[in-house]
N, C-alpha and C positions, 0 to 999 in steps of 0.2 A: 819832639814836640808832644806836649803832654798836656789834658784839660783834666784838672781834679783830678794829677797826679796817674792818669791813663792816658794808653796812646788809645786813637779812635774810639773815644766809649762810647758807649748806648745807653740812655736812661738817664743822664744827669740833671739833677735835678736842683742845684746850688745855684742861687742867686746873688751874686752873679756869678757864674761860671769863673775861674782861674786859670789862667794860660800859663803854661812855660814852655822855654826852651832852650836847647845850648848851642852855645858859641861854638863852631867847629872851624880851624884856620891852618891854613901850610904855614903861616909868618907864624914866629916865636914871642909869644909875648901881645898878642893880640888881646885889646881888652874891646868892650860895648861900649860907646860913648851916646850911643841913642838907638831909638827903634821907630818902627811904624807896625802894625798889623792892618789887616784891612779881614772884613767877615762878610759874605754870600749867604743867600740861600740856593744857591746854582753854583755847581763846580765849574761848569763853561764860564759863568758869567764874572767869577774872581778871579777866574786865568785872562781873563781881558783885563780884569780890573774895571766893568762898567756896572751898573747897578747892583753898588753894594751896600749891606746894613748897615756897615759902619766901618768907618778908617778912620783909625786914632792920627793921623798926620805925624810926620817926625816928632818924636816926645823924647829930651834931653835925659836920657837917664842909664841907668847901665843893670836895670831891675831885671831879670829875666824868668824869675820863680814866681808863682804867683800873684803873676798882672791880671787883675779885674777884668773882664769884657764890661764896656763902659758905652753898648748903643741901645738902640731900642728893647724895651721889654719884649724877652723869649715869648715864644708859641709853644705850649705842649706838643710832643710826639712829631716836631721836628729837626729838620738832618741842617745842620751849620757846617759850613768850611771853611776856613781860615789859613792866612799866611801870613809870614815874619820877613820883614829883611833890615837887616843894623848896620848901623856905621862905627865904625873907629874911632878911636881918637886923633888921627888925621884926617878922618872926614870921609874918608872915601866908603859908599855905600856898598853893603853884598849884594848879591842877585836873591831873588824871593827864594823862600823856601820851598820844599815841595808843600803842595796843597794838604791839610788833615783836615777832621772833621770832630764834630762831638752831635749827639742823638739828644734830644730833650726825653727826659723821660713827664710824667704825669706832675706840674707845674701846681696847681691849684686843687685843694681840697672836692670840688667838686668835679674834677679830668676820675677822679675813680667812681662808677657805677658796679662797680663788682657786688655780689651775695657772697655772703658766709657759705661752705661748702663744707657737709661733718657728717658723720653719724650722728644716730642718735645715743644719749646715754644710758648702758643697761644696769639693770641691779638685780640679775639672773644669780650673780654670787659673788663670792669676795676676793675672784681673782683680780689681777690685774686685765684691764680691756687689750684685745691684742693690736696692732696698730689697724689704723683705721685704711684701707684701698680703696680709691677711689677710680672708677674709669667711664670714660664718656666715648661716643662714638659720634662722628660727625662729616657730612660730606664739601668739599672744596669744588663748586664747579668747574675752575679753570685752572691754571697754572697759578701762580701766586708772584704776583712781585715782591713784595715787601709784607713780613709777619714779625708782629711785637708782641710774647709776652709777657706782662704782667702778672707778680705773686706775690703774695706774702702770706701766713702761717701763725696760727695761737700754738706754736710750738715749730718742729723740725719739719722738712719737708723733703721729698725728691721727687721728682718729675721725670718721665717718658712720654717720648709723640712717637708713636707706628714705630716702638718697640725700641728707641734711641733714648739714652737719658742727656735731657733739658742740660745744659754747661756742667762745669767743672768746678763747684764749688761746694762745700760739706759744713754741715751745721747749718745752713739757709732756717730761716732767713736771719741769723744773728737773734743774740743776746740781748734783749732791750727788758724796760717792764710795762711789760703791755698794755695796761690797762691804761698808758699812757700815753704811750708809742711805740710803732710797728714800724721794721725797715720792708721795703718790698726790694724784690730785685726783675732787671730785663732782662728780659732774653728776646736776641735774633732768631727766631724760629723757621724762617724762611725753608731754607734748606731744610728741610723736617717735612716740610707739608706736600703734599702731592695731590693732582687733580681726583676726584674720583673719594672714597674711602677714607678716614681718619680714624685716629682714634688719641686720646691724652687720656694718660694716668699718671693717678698718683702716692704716694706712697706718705700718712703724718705719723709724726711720733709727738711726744711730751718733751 
């Protein structure tokens, strides 16, 4: 089960989000002759199947790749989960799938409040500027449930929280032409933060 072509993301921000999933069967020859999904904002509450956002009802089709979510408009910076269950072409229905989820990331032009975050530029001489370090210190009263964050870069970027570096991706935040558009990316920072003491840095290049 994949949304936007990930299992469990965080951050997505397509309107509408895209569902898939695959057909998995003992019988030889099994094909999809229909589907239902149903979507929560509570994992309890779409394991009952009771107050949910949306349940597309049996829908004759055999689509499985990129099905639309087709309920209520998202809320930025939150957690959906979702289930699948299909029928045959004899009819007879599967059991639901396990429960996934997808993370909204920042929906609407104004969900971003961030500052620009730089050096200043020098003209000391005609070297090249070495990259710019950035680090901040910061305290977390309690324990943390849940931490999201949000980046993006007038060029390359990498990130450390208390000495750990922020995901596993290179070149962040992508190739675009900026003066146009900027991709951001999320991170689950949760696990990162601890009561007491913080610290984030960061490391720009060109």
């Amino acid at each position: 089960m994949r949304v936007e072509y990930l299992t469990n993301p965080v951050g997505i921000d397509a309107a509408p989000p895209r569902l898939s999933w695959r057909l998995e069967s003992t019988t030889r020859n099994t094909v999809q002759a229909a589907y239902q999904l149903q979507v929560a904002t509570s994992e309890a509450d779409l394991g009952r199947g009771t107050d949910l956002l949306w349940d597309s009802g049996k829908v004759s089709s055999d689509a499985s790749l990129y099905v639309d979510y087709r309920g209520p408009a998202l809320v930025s910076r939150t957690r959906y989960y979702w289930r699948v269950r299909v029928w045959d072409a004899t009819g007879r229905a599967s059991p639901w799938s396990a429960i996934a989820y997808w993370e909204t990331g920042l929906l609407r032009p104004d969900d971003w409040t961030a500052k620009w975050i730089g050096s200043a530029p020098s003209a000391a001489d005609s070297l090249p500027s070495p990259s710019p370090l950035l680090r901040r210190a910061f305290r977390v009263a309690s324990a943390v449930a849940a931490a999201r964050l949000y980046v993006t870069s007038l060029g390359l970027y990498e990130l450390q929280l208390n000495g750990r570096r922020v995901g596993d991706q290179l070149f962040t935040p992508g190739w675009t032409s900026y003066h146009r558009r900027l991709q951001y990316q999320t991170y689950d920072v949760t696990a990162l933060l601890r009561p007491g003491e913080n610290a984030i840095g960061a490391m720009l290049g060109d």
